[in-house]
C-alpha positions as CSV (number, residue, x, y, z in Angstrom):
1,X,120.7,102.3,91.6
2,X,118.2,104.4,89.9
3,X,120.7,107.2,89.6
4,X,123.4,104.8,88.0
5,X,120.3,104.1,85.8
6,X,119.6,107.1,85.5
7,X,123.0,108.1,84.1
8,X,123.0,104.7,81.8
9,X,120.3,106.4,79.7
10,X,121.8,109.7,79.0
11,X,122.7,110.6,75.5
12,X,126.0,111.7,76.9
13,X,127.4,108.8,78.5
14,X,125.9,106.2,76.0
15,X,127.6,108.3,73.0
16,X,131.3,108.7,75.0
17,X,131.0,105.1,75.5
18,X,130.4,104.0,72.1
19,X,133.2,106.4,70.9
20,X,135.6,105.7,73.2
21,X,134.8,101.8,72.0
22,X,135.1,102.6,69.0
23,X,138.2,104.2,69.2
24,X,139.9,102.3,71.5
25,X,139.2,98.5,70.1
26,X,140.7,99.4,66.9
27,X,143.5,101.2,68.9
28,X,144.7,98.4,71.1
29,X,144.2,95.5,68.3
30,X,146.3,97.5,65.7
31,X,148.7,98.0,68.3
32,X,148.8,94.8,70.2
33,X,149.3,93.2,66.3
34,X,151.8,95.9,65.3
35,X,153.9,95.1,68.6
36,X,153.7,91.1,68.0
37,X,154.9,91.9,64.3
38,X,157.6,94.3,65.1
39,X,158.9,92.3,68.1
40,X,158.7,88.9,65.8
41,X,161.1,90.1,63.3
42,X,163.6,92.0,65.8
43,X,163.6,88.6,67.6
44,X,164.4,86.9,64.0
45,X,166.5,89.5,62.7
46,X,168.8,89.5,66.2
47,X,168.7,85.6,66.6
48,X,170.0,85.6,62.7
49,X,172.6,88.3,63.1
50,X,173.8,86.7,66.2
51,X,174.0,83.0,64.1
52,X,175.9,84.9,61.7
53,X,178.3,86.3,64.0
54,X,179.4,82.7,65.7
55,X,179.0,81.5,62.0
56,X,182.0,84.0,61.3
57,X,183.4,83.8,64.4
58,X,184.3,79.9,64.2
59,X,185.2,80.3,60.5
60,X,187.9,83.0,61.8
61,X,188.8,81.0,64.6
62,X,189.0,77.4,62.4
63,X,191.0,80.1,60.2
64,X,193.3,81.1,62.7
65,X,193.8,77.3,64.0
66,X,194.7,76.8,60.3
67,X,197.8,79.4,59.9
68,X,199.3,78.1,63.4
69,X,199.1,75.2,62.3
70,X,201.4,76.2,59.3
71,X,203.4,78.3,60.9
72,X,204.2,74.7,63.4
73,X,205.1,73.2,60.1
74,X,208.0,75.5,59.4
75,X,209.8,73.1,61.2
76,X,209.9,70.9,58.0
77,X,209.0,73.6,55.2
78,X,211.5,76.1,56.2
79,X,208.8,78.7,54.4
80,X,210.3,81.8,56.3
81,X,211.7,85.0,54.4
82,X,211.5,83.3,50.8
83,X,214.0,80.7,51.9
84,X,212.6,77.0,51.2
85,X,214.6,74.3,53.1
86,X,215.0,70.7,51.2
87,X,212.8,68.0,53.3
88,X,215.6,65.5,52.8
89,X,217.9,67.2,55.7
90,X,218.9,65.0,58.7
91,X,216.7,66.6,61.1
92,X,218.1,64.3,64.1
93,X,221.7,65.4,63.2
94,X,221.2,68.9,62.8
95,X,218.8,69.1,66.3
96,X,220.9,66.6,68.4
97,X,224.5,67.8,67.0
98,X,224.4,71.8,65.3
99,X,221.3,73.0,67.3
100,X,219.9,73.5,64.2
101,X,216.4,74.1,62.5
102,X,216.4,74.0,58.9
103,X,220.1,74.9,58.6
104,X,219.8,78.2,61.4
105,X,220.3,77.8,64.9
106,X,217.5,76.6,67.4
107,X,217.1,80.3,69.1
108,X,216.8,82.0,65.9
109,X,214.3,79.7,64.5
110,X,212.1,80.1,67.5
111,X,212.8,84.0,67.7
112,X,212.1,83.6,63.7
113,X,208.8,82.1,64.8
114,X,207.9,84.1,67.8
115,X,207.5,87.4,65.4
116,X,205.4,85.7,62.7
117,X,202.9,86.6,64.4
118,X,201.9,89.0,67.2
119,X,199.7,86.9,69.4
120,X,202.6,84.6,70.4
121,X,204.1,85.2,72.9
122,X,206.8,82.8,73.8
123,X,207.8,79.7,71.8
124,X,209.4,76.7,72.9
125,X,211.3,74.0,71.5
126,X,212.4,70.8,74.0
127,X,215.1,68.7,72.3
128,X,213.8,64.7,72.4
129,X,217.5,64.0,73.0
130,X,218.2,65.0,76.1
131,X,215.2,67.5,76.8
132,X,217.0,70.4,76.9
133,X,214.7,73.7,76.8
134,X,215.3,76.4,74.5
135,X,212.6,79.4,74.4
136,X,212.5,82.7,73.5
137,X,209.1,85.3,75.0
138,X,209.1,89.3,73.7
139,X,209.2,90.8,76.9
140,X,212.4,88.8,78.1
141,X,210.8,88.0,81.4
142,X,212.5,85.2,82.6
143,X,211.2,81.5,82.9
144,X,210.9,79.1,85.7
145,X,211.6,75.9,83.8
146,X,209.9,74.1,86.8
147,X,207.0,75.4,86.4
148,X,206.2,74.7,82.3
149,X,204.4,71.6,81.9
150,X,206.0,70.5,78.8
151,X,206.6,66.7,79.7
152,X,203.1,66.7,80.3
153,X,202.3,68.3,76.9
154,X,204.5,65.7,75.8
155,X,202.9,62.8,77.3
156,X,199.7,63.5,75.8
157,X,201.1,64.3,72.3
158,X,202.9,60.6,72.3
159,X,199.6,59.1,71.7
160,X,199.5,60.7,68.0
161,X,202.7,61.9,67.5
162,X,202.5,63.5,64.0
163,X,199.5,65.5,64.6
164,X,198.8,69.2,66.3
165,X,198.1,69.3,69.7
166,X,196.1,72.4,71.2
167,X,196.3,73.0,74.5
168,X,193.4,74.9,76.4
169,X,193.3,78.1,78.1
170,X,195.9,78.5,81.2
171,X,198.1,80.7,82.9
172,X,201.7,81.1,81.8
173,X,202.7,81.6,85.3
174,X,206.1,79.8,84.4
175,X,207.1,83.4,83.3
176,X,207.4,85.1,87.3
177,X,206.1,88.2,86.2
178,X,203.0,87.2,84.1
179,X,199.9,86.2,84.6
180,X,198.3,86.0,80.7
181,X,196.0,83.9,79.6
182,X,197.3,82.0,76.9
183,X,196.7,78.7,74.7
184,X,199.5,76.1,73.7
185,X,199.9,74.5,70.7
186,X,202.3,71.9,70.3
187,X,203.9,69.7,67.4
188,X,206.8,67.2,67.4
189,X,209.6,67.3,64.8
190,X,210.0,64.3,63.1
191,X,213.3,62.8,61.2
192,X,211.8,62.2,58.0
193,X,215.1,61.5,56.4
194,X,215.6,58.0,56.9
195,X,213.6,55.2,56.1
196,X,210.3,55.0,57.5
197,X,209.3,53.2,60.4
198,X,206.5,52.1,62.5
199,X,207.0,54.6,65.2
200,X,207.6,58.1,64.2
201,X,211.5,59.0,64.9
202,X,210.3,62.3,67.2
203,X,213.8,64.7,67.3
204,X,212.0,67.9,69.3
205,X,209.0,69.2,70.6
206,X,208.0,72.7,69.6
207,X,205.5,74.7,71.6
208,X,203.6,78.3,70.8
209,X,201.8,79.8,74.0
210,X,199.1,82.3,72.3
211,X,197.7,84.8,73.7
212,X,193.9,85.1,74.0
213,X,193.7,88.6,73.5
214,X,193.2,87.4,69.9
215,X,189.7,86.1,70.5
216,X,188.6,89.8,72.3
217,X,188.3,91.0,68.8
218,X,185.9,88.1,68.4
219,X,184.2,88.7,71.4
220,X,183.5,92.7,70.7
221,X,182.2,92.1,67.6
222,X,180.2,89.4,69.2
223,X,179.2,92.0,72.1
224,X,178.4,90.0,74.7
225,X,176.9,90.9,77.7
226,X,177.3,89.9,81.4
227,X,175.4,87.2,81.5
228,X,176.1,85.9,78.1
229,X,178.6,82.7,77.8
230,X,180.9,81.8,75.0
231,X,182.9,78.6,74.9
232,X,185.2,77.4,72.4
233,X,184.9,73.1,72.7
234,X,186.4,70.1,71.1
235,X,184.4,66.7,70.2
236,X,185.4,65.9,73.8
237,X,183.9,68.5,75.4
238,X,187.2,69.9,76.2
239,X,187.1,74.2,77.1
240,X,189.7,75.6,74.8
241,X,188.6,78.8,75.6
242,X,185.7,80.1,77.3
243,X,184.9,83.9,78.5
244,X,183.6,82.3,82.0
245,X,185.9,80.3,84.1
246,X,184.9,76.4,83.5
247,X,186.3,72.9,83.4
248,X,185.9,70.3,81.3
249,X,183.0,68.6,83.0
250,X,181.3,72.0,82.9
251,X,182.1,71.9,79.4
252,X,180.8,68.5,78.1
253,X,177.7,69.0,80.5
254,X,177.2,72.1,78.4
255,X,177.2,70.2,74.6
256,X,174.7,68.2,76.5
257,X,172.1,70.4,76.9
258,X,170.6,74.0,77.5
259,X,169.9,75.9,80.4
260,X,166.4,77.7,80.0
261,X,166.5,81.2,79.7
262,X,169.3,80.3,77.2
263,X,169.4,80.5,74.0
264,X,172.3,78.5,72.7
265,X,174.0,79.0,69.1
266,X,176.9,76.5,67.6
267,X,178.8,76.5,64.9
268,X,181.5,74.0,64.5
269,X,185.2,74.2,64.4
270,X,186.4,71.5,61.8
271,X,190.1,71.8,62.8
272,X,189.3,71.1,66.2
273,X,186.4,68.4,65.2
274,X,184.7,70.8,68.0
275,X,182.6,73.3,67.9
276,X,182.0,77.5,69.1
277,X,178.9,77.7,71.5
278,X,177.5,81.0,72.5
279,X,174.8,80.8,75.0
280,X,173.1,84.3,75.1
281,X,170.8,85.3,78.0
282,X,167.2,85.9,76.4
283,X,166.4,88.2,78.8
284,X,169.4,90.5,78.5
285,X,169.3,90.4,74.8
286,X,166.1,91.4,74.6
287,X,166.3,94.3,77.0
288,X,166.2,96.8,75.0
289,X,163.5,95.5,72.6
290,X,161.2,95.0,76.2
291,X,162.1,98.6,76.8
292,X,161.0,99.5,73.3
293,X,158.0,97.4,74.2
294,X,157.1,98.9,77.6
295,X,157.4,102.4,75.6
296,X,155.0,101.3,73.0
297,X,152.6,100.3,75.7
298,X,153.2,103.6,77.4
299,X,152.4,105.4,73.8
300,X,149.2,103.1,73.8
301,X,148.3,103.9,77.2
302,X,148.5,107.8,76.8
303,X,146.6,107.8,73.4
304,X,143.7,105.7,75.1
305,X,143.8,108.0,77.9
306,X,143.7,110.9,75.5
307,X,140.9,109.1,73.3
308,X,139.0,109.0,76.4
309,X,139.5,112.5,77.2
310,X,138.3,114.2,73.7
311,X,135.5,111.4,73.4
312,X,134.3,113.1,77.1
313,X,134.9,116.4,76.1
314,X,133.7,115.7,72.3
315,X,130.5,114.2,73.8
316,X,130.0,117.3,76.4
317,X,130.2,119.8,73.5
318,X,127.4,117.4,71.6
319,X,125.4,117.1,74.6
320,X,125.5,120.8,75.7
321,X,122.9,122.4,73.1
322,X,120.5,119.7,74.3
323,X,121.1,120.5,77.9
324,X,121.1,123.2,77.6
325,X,117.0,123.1,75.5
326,X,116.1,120.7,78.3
327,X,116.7,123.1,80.7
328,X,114.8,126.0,78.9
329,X,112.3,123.5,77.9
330,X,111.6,123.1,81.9
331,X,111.2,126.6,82.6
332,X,108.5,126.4,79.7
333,X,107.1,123.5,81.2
334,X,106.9,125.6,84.7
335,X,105.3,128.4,83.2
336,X,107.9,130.7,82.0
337,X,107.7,131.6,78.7
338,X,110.4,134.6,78.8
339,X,113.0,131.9,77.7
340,X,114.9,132.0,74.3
341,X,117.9,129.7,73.4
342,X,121.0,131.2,72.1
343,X,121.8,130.1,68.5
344,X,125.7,129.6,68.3
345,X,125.6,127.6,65.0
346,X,123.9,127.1,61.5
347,X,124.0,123.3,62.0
348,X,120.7,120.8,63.2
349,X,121.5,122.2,66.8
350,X,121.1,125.8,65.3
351,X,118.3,125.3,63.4
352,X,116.7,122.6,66.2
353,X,116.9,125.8,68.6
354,X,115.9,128.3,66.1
355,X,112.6,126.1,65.8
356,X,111.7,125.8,69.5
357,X,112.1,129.8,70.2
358,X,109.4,130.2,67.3
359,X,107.6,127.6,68.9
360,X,107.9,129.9,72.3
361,X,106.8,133.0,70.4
362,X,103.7,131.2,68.5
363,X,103.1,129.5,72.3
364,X,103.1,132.6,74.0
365,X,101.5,134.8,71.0
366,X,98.5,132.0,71.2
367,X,98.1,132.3,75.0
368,X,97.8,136.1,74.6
369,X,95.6,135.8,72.0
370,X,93.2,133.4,74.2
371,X,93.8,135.8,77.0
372,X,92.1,138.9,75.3
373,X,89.4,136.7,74.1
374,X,88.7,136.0,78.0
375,X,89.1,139.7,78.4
376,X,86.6,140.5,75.8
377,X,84.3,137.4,77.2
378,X,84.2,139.1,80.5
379,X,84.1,143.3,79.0
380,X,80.8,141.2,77.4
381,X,79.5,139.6,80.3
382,X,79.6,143.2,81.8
383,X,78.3,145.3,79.3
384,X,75.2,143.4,79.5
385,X,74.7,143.8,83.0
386,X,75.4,147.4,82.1
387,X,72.4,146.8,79.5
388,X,70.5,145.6,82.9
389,X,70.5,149.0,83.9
390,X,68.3,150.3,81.5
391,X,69.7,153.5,80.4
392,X,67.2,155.1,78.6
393,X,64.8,154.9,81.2
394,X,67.7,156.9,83.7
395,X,68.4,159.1,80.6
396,X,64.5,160.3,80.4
397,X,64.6,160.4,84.3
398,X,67.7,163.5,84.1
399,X,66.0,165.2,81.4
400,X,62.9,165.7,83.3
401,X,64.9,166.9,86.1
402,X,67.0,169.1,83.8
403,X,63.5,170.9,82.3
404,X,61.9,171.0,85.6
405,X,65.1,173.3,86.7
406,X,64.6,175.6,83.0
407,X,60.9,176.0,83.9
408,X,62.2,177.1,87.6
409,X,64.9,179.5,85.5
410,X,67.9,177.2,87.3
411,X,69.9,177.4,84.5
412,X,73.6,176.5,86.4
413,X,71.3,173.3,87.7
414,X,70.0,172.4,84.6
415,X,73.8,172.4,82.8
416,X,74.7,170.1,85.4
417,X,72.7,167.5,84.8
418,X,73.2,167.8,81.3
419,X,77.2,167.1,81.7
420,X,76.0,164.0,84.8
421,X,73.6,163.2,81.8
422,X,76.5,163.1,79.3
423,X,79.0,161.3,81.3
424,X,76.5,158.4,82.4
425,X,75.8,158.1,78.8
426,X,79.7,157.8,77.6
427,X,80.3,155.3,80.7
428,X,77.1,153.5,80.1
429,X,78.1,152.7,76.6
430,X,79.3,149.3,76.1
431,X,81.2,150.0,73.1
432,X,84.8,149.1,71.5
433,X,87.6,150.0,74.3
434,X,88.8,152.8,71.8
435,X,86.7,156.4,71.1
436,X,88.3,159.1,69.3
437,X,90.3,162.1,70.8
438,X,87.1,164.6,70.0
439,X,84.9,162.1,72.3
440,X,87.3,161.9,74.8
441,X,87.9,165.5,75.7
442,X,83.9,166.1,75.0
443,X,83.7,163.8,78.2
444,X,86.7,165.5,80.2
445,X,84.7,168.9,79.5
446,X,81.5,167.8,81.0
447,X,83.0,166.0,84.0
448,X,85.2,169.5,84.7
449,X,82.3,171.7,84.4
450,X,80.9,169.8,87.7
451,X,83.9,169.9,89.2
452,X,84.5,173.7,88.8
453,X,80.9,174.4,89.4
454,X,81.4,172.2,92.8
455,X,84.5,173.8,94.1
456,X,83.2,177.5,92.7
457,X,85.4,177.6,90.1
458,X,88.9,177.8,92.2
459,X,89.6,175.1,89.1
460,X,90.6,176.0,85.6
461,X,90.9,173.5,82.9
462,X,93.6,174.5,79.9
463,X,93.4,172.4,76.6
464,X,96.1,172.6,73.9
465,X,96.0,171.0,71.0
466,X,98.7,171.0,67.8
467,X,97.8,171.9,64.4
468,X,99.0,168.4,63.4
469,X,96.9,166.3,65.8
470,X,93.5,165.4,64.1
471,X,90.2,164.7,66.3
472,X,89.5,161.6,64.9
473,X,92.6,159.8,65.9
474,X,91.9,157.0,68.7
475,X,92.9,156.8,72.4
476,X,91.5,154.7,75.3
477,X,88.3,155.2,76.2
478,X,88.1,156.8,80.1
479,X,92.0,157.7,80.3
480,X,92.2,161.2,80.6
481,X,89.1,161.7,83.4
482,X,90.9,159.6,86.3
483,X,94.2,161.8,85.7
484,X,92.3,165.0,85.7
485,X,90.7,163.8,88.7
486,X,93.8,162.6,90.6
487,X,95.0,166.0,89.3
488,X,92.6,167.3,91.5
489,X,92.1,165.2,94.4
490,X,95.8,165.0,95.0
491,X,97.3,167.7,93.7
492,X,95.0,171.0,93.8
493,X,92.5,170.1,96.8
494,X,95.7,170.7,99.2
495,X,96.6,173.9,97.2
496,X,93.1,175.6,97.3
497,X,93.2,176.6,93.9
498,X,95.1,176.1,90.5
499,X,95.0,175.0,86.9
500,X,94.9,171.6,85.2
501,X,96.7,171.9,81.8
502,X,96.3,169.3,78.7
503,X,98.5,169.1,75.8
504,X,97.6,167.0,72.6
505,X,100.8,166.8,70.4
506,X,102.2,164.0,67.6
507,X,105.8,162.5,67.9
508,X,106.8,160.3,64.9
509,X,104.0,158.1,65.1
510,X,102.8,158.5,68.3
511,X,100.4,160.3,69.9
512,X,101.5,162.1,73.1
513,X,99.0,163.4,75.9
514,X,100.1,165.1,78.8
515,X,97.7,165.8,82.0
516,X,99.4,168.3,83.9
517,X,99.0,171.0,87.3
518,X,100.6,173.4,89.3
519,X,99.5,171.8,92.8
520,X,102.0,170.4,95.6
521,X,103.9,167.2,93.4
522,X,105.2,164.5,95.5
523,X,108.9,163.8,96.5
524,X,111.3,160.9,95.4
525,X,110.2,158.5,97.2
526,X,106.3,158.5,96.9
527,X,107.4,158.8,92.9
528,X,109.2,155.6,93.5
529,X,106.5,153.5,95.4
530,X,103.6,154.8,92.4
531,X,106.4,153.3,89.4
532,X,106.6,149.8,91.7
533,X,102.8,150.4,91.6
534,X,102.5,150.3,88.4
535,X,105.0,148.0,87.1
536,X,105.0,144.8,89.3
537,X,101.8,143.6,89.2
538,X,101.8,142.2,92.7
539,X,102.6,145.6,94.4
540,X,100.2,146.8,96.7
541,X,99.1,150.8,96.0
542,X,96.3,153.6,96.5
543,X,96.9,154.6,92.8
544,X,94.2,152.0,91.4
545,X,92.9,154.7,88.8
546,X,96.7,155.2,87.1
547,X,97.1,151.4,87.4
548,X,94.3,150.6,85.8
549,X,94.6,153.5,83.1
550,X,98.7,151.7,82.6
551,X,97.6,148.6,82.4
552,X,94.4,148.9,80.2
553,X,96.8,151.2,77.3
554,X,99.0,148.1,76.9
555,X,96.5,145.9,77.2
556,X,94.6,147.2,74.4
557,X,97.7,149.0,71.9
558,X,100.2,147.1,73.1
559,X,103.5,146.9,75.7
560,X,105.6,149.9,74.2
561,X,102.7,152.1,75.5
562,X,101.5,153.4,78.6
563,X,101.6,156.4,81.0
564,X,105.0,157.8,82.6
565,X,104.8,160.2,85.2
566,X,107.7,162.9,86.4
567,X,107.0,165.6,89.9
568,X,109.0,168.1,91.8
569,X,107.5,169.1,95.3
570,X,105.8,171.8,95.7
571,X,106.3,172.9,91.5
572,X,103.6,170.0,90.4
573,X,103.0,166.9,88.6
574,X,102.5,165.7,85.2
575,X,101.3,162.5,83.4
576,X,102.3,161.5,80.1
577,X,100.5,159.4,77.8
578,X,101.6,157.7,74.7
579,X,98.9,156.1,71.8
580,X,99.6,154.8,68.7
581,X,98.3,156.9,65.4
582,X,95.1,155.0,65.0
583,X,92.3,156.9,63.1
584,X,88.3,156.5,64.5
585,X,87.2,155.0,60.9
586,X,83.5,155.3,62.8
């Protein structure tokens, strides 16, 4: 739990949150409203383009009704090849006694017919008088007289005997090789010669099977789909056509009502006093606008998830620069101030971590500063126990000794105690840390003279100094003695004999000493262990004087100074130190 907390309260997580809120609540309501919108008006623009299409369909249909109808009632116009046949013929006589229609034979009326149009395809005419069949088809087939229906055609045409009948969808299987789906329609021939009487004076019957195939052009430009149903009724509820197979009770239970998952679209057909009902499956209409819709809520999806993924990644690359001063703030917490933070910009994060490495610099500048000043607390603390010591009184105490030795005409004795008297007096002296060059090798002359008096002079001492190099300029106080003497101790003792050399020479602007002797050197490896020595402050080492010589130069002038030291066995050794140009204004 705490490291959920934890996590709750970093600057990272709550900023990728409230982008990715940001960004995504505008994302899915824009969307969510653009989908509604766009699949509102497909749904409107579909439904109405499909109203339209029944809306034409049934005015083609109530249009195609209309011209068989006229083409039935050639029987009385005789409107065929610009011929126009009187209405006052004996249509009885001409039927019953010349097999005639309008002055031409029976067969070439109906063959006359049958090519007025090319969805009939056969034509029938049954004489009243003694119901003989005549018919003509176009693909001379052959027809089972037996098997056409026409008396029952003509039983339910006697009820209105004047008017068009229309006959649904069936099978003209009367013709043995066919099987076509075709409509009838049917109209009787009336003698409208004679007077007129009560019951109409019916001379013929003629029939027109059409094909269906004329509502497929309907039906493509419809484009219905598998489970979509179209269904051509009457004000009965009669199926005159339908592109599923149904009766009538399937058709008058459909003007009824609608299935759901339907949607049902009329339009009616005034010829038949019916109507043309599509019923279109929702679902399959729709298809391809749910597909459209599933692919806008994939798009959605994929923009979140990439929303998410440059909020995260935007978010780290804020973050990082802070991490990143957290961290180094830690290590200055722990101690360490060797830390810096790598500027990579000029914005608030550049400038923020500009700021904290000053702040580093000025931390660390100000603990060095308080560091000297407990140096220089403590050089106090012992110079006056040095003052304890009472120098003058050992100072008086050496020069009695030194005349009691020129009274007793021990001249080598008395020059001793001089330099012993000298040297106490320049370590003795609590001074500044710095003493000029002059003082300095003043100090190294009187402590050799004992040493070459004490060792009967197997010791020589060589000083060079350049031109350049001025006497006044400043070096550490006590720097060049422990060298000489290590010099000596280490490198000459062994030998016996041999020289100490000095050299005093200017470089730029530094000053450059160099201890140096011809005794035994040291190999690789003891060089090694005296560099650790002096440059990792926790090293152990015998080498306390060079140490402390190292450590005191940059201490005092600064890090870029010190003492570096180079041997070859059995050649020698030599130390070189480095001082900035400083002059002794003493």
């Amino acid at each position: 739990m705490r490291l959920w907390g934890r996590k709750f309260t970093s600057i990272f997580v709550k900023f990728s949150a409230s982008f990715i809120l940001v960004g995504l609540i505008p994302l899915f309501a824009l969307s969510l409203f653009s989908v509604n919108i766009f699949t509102g008006y497909v749904e409107r623009y579909t439904t109405g383009n499909l109203q339209q299409m029944v809306l034409y369909m049934s005015y083609n249909l109530n249009s195609a009704f209309n011209q068989y109808n006229e083409v039935s009632k050639l029987m009385y116009t005789g409107r065929y090849e610009g011929y126009v046949e009187s209405s006052s013929q004996n249509q009885a006589y001409n039927v019953n006694e010349l097999e005639q229609i309008n002055s031409i034979p029976v067969d070439s009326f109906l063959k006359t017919v049958l090519y007025s149009d090319s969805y009939i395809s056969s034509v029938f005419f049954v004489r009243e008088s003694d119901g003989k069949l005549y018919y003509q088809e176009k693909e001379n087939k052959g027809l089972t007289a037996e098997l056409l229906p026409y008396e029952e055609w003509r039983r339910q045409m006697s009820g209105t005997p004047s008017k068009l009948a229309i006959f649904p969808t069936h099978s003209d299987g009367y013709f043995p090789t066919s099987d076509r789906k075709v409509f009838t329609i049917g109209r009787n021939l009336i003698d409208i010669s004679g007077r007129v009487t009560a019951e109409p004076k019916v001379v013929g019957t003629l029939f027109l099977d059409v094909d269906t195939v004329i509502f497929d052009q309907f039906l493509k430009e419809l484009n219905l789909g598998e489970n979509d149903e179209l269904y051509l009724l009457d004000g009965e509820g009669n199926v005159y056509f339908s592109n599923k197979e149904l009766s009538s009770a399937d058709g008058r239970r459909l003007v009824s009502g609608s299935d759901q998952g339907m949607m049902v679209m009329s339009e009616p057909i005034p010829f038949l006093d019916g109507s043309l009902t599509a019923r279109i499956h929702r679902e399959s209409l729709f298809e391809q606008l749910f597909s459209v819709r599933m692919t806008i809520f994939i798009a959605i999806a994929l923009c979140s998830i990439a929303l998410i993924i440059m909020g995260t990644w935007f978010s780290r690359r804020l973050s990082a620069p802070i991490l990143t001063m957290m961290r180094q703030m830690s290590k200055v917490e722990s101690g360490n101030l060797n830390t810096q933070v790598e500027i990579q910009s000029n914005d608030e994060f550049g400038r923020l971590s500009y700021s904290f490495n000053r702040m580093v610099e000025r931390l660390k500048a100000y603990i060095d500063e308080a560091y000297v000043a407990q140096i220089k607390q403590k050089q106090t603390e012992l110079n006056a126990l040095k003052s304890q010591i009472r120098p003058h009184y050992l100072y008086n105490t050496l020069e009695v000794i030194r005349m009691n030795a020129v009274d007793k005409d021990q001249d080598e004795v008395a020059d001793m105690i001089l330099s012993l008297s000298n040297q106490l007096k320049y370590v003795i002296d609590y001074g500044e840390e710095k003493v000029s060059l002059h003082s300095e090798l003043e100090h190294l002359k009187d402590y050799f003279y004992i040493i070459s008096v004490r060792y009967d002079k197997r010791f020589e001492l060589h000083c060079s100094i350049e031109p350049e190099v001025e006497l006044n300029w400043q070096i550490l106080k006590l720097s060049l003695q422990p060298l000489v003497e290590n010099a000596i101790q280490h490198g000459l003792k062994q030998k016996g004999k041999g020289t100490v050399g000095l050299t005093v020479e200017k470089r730029d602007q530094t000053l450059i000493v160099t201890v140096y002797d011809d005794g035994i050197g040291m190999d690789q490896s003891k060089l090694d262990s005296i560099y650790k020595a002096l440059n990792d402050p926790e090293a152990p080492g015998k080498n306390v004087g060079l140490k402390n010589v190292h450590e005191r130069i940059k201490s005092v002038f600064g890090e870029q100074y010190g003492l570096t030291i180079n041997s070859r066995e059995h050649v020698g050794t030599s130390v070189l130190l480095t001082f900035p140009i400083t002059e002794d204004t003493a």
